[in-house]
C-alpha positions in Angstrom: 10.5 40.7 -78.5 8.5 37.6 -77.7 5.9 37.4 -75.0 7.4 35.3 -71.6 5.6 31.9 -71.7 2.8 32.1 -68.6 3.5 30.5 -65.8 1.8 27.3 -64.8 -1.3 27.9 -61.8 -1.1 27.8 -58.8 -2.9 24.3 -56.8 -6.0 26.0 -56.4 -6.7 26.9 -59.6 -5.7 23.7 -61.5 -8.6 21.9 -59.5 -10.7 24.6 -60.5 -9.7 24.4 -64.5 -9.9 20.4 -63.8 -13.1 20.5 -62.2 -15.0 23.4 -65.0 -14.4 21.7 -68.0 -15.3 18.0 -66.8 -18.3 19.6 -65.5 -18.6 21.7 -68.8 -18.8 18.2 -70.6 -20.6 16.0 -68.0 -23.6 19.1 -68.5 -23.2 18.8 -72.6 -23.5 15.2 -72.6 -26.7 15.1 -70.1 -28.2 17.5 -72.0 -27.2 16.9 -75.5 -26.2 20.7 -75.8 -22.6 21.1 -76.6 -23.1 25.2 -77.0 -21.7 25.9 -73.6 -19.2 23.9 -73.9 -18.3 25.2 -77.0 -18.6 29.1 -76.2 -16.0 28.4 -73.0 -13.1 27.5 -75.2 -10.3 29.1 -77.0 -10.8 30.3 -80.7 -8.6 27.5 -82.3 -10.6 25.5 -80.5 -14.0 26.5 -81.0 -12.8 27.0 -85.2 -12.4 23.2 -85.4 -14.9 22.0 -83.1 -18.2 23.3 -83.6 -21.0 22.1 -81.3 -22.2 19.6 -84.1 -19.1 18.1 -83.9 -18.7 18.4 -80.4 -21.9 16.2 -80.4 -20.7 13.6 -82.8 -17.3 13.0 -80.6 -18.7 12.6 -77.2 -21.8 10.2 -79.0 -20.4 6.9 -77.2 -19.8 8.5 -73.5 -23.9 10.3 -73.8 -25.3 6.9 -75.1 -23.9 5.5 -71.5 -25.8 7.8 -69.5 -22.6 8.5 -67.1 -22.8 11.4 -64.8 -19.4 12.7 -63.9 -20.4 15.0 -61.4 -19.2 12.7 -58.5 -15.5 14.0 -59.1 -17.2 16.9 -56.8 -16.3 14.9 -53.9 -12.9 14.1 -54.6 -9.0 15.3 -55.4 -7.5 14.8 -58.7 -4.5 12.9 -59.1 -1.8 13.9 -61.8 0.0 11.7 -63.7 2.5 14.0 -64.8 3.6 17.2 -64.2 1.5 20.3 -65.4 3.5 21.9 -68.3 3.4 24.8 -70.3 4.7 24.1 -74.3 6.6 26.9 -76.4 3.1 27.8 -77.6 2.1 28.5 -74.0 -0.5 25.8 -74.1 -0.9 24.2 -70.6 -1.2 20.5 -70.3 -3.0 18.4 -67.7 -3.3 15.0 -67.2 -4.4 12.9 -64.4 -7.8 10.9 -63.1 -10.5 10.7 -60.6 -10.4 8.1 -58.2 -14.0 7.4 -58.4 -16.1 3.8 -57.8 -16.6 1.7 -59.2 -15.3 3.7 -62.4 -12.5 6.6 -62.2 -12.0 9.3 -64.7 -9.6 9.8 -66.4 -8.7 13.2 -68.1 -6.6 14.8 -70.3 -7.1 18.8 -70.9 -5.0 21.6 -72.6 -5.8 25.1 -72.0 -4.8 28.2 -73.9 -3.6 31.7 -72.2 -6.4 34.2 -74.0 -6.6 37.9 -72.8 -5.6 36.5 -69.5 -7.5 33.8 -68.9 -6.8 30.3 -69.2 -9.1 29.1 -71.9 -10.2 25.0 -73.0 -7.9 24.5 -76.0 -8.5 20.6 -76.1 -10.4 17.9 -73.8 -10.1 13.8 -73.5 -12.4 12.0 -70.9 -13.1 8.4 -70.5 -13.7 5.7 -67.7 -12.1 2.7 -66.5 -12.7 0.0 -64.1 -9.4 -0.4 -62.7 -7.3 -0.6 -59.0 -6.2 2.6 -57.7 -2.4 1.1 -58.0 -3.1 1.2 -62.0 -1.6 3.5 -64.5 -4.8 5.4 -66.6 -4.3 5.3 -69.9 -3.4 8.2 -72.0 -6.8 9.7 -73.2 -8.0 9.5 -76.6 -8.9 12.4 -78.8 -10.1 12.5 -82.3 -8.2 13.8 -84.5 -8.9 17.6 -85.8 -6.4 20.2 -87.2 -5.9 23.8 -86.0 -3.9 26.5 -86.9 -2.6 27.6 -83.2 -2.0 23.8 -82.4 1.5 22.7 -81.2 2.3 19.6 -82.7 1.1 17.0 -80.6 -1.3 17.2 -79.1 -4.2 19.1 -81.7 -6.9 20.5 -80.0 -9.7 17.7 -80.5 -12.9 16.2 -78.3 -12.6 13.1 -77.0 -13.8 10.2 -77.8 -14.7 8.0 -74.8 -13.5 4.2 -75.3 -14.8 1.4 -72.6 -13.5 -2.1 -72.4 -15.4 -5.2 -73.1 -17.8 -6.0 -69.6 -15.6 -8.7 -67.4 -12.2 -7.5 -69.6 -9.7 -5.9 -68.0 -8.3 -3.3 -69.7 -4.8 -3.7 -71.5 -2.2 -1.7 -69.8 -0.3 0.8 -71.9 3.3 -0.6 -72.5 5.7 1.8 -70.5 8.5 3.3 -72.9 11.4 2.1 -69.9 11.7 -0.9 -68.1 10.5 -0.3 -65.0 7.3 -1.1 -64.4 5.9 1.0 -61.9 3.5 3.4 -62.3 4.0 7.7 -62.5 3.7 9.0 -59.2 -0.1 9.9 -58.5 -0.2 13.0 -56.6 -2.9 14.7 -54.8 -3.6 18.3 -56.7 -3.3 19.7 -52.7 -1.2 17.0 -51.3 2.1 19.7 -50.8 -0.6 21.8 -48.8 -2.7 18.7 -46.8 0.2 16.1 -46.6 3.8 18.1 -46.5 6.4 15.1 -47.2 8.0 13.9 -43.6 12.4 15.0 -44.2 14.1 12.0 -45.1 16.2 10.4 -42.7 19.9 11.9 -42.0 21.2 8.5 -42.0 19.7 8.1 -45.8 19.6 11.1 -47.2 17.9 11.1 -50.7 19.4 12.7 -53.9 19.0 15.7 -55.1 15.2 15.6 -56.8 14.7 11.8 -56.6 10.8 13.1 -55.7 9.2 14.9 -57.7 6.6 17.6 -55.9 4.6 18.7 -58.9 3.5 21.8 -57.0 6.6 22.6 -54.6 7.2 26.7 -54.6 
């Protein structure tokens, strides 16, 4: 009988996954040492990416000097719901709101022995309004066995836009044009949502909480 698929974590400790493996990177690329980095992650992982490599794909963001440990000081926001794939890998993805550059991010962690486990990572930076959709993350490309098919377990490379160029925004796969809800990681515990009025009521699910129990 197959294992149950583990449960996606609690608010609490998606900041804390969030927060360790920007952190985990922000420390590699200051230092030029991707061991640590390396030794936190899941075996597929670490069996495609060795620190060398590790090196080679973050090159661009170290050559900018940027220190990432300002996120400290602030909430992430999701662009989409955390989920868990039929492999059990979670998926989060979401930004910073930083100045005058937010982070964006895009992780995947692995259930080992317990304990969620870095499985893939995709950082970059943007100069953009808070109002403005991040763009998806980009990872290189690198095979592994356990990998579900997409995403493969990769480090990111970190792509800027040309100074006083805007970056393009992504084309959305619908017509609408608004942007994915951007939701506090704590916002169902600091900001409960207000019940909608008894003269509107709203359907069924027209909001999504990401982290309603």
């Amino acid at each position: 009988m197959p294992n149950p698929l583990p449960s996606v974590p609690n608010d609490d400790k998606l900041v804390i996954l969030i927060n360790s493996a920007l952190l985990a990177l922000n420390q590699a690329n200051l230092t030029g040492n991707y061991t640590v980095l390396h030794d936190m992650a899941a075996p597929g992982f670490k069996w495609v990416n060795s620190p060398e490599r590790l090196a080679q794909s973050f090159a661009n963001l170290r050559s900018r000097n940027l220190d990432l440990s300002p996120i400290l000081l602030y909430q992430p926001k999701l662009l989409q719901r955390p989920t868990i794939n039929e492999k059990g890998l979670l998926r989060i993805t979401g930004f910073f709101p930083t100045s005058p550059e937010r982070v964006n991010f895009g992780l995947i962690f692995q259930p080992v022995q317990g304990k969620w486990r870095l499985y893939g990572i995709a950082a970059d930076t943007q100069k953009a309004p808070a109002q403005q959709a991040a763009p998806a993350p980009q990872g290189a490309p690198a095979p592994a066995p356990e990998a579900a098919s997409p995403p493969k377990p990769a480090a990111a490379e970190v792509t800027k836009s040309a100074p006083g160029k805007k970056p393009a925004a992504k084309p959305k796969p619908t017509a609408e044009s608004e942007e994915p809800a951007q939701v506090d990681v704590r916002d169902r515990i600091n900001n409960p949502p207000a019940p909608p009025p008894a003269e509107k009521p709203k359907p069924k699910n027209s909001i999504w909480n990401p982290f309603g129990r």
